[in-house]
C-alpha positions as CSV (number, residue, x, y, z in Angstrom):
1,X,8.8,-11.1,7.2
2,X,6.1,-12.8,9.2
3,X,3.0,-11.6,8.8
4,X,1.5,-9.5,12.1
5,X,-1.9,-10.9,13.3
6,X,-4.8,-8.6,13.6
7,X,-7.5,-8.8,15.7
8,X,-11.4,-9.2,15.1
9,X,-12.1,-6.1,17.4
10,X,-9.4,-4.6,15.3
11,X,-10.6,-5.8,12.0
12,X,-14.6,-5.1,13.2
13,X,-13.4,-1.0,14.0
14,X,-11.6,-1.3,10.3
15,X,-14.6,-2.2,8.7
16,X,-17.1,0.7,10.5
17,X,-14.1,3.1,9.7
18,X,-14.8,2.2,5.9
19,X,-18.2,2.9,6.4
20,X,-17.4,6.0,7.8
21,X,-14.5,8.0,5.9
22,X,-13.7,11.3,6.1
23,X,-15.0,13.7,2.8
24,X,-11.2,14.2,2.1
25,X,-10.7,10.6,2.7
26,X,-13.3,9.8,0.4
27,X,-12.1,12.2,-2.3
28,X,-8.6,10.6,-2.3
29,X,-10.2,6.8,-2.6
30,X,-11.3,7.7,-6.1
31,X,-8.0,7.8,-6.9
32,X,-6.5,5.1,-5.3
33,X,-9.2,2.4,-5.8
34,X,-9.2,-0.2,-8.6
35,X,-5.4,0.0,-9.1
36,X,-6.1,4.0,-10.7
37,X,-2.7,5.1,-9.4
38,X,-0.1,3.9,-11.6
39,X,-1.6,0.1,-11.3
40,X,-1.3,0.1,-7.7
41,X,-3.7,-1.7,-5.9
42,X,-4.1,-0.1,-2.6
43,X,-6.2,-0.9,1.1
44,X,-8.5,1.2,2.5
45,X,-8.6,1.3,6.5
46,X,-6.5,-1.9,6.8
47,X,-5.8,-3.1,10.1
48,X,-1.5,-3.7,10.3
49,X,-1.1,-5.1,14.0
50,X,-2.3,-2.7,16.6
51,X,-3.0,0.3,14.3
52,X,-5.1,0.9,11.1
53,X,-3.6,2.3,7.9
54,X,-6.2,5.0,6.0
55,X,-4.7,3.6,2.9
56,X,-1.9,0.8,2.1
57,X,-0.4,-0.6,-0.9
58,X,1.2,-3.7,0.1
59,X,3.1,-4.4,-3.1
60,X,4.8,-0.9,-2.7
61,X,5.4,-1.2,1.1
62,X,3.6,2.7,0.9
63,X,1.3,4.3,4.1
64,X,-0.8,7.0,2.9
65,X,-2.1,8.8,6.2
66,X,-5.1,11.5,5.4
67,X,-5.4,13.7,9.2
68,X,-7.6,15.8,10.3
69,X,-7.4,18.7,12.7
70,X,-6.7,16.4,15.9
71,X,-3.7,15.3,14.8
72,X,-3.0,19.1,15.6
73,X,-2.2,18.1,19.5
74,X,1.1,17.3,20.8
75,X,0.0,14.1,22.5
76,X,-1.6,12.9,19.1
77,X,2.2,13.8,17.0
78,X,3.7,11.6,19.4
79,X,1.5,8.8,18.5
80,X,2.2,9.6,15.0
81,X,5.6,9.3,15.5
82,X,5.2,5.9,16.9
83,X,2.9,4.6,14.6
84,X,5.3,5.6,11.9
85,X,7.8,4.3,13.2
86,X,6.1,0.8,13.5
87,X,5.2,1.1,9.8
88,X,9.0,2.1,9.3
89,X,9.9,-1.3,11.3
90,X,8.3,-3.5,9.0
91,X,9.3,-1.8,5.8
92,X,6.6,0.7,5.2
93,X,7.2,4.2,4.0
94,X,4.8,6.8,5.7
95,X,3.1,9.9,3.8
96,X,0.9,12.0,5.9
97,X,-1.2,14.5,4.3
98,X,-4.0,16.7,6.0
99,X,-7.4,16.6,5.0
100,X,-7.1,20.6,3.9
101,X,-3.8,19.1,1.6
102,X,-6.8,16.7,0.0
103,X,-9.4,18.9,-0.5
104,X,-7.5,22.1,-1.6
105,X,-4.6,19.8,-3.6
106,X,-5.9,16.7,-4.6
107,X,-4.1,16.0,-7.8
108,X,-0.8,17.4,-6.2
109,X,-1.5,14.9,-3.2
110,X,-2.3,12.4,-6.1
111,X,1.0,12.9,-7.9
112,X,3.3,13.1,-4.9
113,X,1.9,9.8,-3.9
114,X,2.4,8.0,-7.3
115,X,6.0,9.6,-7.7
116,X,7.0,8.2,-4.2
117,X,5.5,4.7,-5.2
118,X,7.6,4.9,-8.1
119,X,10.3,5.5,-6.2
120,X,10.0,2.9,-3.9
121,X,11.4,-1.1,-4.4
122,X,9.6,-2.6,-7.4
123,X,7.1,-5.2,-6.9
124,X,8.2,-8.6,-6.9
125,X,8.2,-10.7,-10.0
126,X,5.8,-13.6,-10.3
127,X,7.0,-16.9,-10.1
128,X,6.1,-19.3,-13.4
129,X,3.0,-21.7,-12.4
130,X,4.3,-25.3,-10.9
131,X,5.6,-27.3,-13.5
132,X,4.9,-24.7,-16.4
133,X,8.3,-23.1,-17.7
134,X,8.4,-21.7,-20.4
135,X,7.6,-23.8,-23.4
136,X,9.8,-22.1,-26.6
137,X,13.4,-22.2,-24.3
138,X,12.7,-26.1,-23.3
139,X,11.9,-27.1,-27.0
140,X,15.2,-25.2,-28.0
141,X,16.8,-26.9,-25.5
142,X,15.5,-30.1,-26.8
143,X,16.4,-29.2,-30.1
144,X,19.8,-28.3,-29.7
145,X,20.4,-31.1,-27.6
146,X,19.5,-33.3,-30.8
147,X,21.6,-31.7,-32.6
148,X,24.8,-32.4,-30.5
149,X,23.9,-36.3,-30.6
């Protein structure tokens, strides 16, 4: 899938949300960051297209959403919906949790996020370098193949 340009006013308002996280956003980075969560190496406040995620791990295709009380309003559900739906489009799966979920829950928040990673497509493999292979099967091949000349 092509990747969806971003930006630099969308990238520039990522970066001063970073600066500027929620306390319950905050809380849940600790556990995310440095690949904590079950080697997972999630984005925080990563512009995807038009919208920015709170938290993304690419390698997953897993939207963690952290909202606070104006995602209350009917007009701001709606925009949920379609944002989520966007995320859906391009392979994502969505979790939305409020910021009293983080602060009250945090390790239940922690664990329904790693179990739903877990549960999601595994990571690709990674390709051998250029040229590399694997050295022990090409000198048995070369071995064998002596041995039928």
């Amino acid at each position: 899938m092509p990747h969806t340009p971003v930006d630099d006013v969308q990238r520039a308002r990522a970066k001063q949300m970073r600066r500027e996280m929620t306390r319950a956003e905050t809380l849940l980075w600790r556990h995310l960051k440095a690949n904590r969560l079950a080697g997972l190496g999630f984005r925080r406040q990563s512009p995807m297209g038009n919208y920015i995620a709170d938290f993304v791990a690419h390698s997953c295709k897993l939207v963690v959403e952290v909202d606070g009380e104006s995602h209350d309003f009917e007009s701001r559900l709606l925009h949920d919906e379609r944002r989520d739906a966007w995320f859906a489009s391009r392979g994502y799966r969505v979790l939305r949790f409020t910021n009293d979920d983080v602060m009250k829950n945090l390790e239940g928040v922690v664990l329904a996020i790693g179990l739903t990673a877990e549960q999601a497509a595994p990571p690709s493999l990674t390709l051998p370098r250029k040229g590399g292979g694997n050295e022990s099967i090409d000198s048995l091949d070369a071995d064998s193949a002596k041995e039928e000349s």
